[in-house]
C-alpha positions as CSV (number, residue, x, y, z in Angstrom):
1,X,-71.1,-101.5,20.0
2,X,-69.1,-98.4,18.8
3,X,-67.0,-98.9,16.2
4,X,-63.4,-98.6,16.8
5,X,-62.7,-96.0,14.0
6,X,-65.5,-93.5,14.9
7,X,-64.0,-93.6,18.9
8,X,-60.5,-93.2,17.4
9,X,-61.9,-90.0,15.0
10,X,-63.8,-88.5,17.7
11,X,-61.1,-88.7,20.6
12,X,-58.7,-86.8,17.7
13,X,-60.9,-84.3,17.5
14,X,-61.7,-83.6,21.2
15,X,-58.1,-83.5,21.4
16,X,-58.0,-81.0,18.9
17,X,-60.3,-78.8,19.8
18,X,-59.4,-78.9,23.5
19,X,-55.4,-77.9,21.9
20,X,-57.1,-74.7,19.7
21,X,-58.7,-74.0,23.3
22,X,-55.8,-73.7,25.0
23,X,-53.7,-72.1,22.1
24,X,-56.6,-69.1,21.5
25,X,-56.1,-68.3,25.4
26,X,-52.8,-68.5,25.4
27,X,-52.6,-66.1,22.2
28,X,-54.7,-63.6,24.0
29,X,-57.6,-64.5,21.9
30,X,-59.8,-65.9,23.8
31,X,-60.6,-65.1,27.9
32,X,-60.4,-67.7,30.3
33,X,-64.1,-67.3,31.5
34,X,-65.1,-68.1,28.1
35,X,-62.6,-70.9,27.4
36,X,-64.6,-72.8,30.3
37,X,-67.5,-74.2,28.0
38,X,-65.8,-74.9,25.3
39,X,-62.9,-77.0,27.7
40,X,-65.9,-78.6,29.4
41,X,-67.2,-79.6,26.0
42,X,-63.9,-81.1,24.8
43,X,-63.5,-82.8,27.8
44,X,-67.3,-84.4,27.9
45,X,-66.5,-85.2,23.9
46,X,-63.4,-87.0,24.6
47,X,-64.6,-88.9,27.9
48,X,-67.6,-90.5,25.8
49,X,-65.4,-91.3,22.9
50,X,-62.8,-92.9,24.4
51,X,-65.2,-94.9,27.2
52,X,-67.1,-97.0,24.2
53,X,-68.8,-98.9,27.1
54,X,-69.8,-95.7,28.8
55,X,-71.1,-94.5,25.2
56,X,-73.4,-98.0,24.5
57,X,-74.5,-97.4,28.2
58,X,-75.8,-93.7,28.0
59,X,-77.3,-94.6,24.4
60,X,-79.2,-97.8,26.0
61,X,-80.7,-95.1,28.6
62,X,-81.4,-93.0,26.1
63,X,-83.2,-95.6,23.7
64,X,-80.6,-95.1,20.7
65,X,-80.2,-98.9,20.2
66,X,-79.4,-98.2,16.1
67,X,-76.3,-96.0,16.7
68,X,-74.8,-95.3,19.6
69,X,-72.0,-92.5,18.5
70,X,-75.5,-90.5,17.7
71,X,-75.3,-89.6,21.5
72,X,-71.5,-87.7,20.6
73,X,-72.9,-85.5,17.8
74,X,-76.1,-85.0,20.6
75,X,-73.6,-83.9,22.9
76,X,-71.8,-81.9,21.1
77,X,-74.7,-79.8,19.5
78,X,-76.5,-79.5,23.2
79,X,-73.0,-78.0,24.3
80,X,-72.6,-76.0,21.4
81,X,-76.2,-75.0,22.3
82,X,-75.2,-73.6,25.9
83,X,-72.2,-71.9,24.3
84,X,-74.5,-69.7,21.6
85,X,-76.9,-68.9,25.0
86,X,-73.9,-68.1,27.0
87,X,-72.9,-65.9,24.1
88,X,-76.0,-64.0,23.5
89,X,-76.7,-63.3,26.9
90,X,-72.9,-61.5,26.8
91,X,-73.9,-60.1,23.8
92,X,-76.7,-58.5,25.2
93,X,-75.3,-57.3,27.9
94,X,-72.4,-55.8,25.4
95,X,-74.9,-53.9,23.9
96,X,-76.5,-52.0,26.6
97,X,-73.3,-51.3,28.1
98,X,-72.3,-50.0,24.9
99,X,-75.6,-47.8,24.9
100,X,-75.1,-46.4,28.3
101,X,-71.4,-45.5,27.1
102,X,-72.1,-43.5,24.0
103,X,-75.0,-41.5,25.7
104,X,-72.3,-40.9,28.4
105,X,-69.8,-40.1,25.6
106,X,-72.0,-37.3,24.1
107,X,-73.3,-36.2,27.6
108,X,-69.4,-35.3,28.2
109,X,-68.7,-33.9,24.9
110,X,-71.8,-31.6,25.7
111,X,-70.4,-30.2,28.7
112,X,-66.8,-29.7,27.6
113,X,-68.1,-28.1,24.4
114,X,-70.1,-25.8,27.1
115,X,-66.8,-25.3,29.3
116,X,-64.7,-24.3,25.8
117,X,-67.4,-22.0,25.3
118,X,-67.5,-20.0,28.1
119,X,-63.8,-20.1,28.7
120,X,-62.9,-18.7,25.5
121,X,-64.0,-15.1,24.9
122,X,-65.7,-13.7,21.4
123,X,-63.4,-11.7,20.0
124,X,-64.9,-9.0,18.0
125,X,-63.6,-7.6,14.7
126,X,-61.3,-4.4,15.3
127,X,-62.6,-2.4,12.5
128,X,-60.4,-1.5,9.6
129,X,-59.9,2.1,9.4
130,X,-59.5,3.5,5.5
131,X,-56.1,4.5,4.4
132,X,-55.5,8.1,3.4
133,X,-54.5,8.4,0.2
């Protein structure tokens, strides 16, 4: 059976990081769409802490007979997991975005230094004629 004190810890800190969650998007900080997998995880966390009987089940169907709060720091990392892979693909996609956006940039700056060019005529030197003296 779970011990009291490690369903107690990890229920506080669900909790807690479901309450920086919601703080960072309410600050601004963080986007809603992002927020999701780290809510889910929170939620999942605190569901198998505070169901000790639900906990001792899923760690008899998984064969962890020796310690069955193992099976919240499993959880946690294969969630964590799914959140660096959400991540990277976002990061990714950042990236070539950000590609596309400075080849764009410079593309522009081409033309406009083209445009300023042509629309501004050379003006030639007037010739400075000696004084008499």
């Amino acid at each position: 059976m779970t011990p009291v004190r490690i369903s107690i810890a990890a229920a506080v800190g669900s909790v807690i990081l479901i309450l920086i969650v919601l703080e960072l998007i309410r600050g601004r900080r963080l986007k809603e769409r992002y927020a999701l997998l780290w809510l889910v995880t929170g939620l999942v966390l605190l569901v198998l802490s505070a169901w000790r009987g639900g906990l001792n089940t899923i760690a008899g169907w998984l064969g962890v007979s020796g310690y069955p709060p193992a099976i919240l720091f499993a959880a946690a990392i294969m969630f964590v997991i799914a959140v660096l892979l959400h991540y990277s693909t976002v990061l990714s996609k950042l990236t070539d975005d950000n590609v596309l956006l400075a080849q764009e940039v410079a593309l522009l700056r081409t033309r406009i230094d083209a445009l300023e060019g042509a629309a501004t005529p050379e003006i030639s030197p007037t010739p400075v004629e000696p004084r008499a003296g």
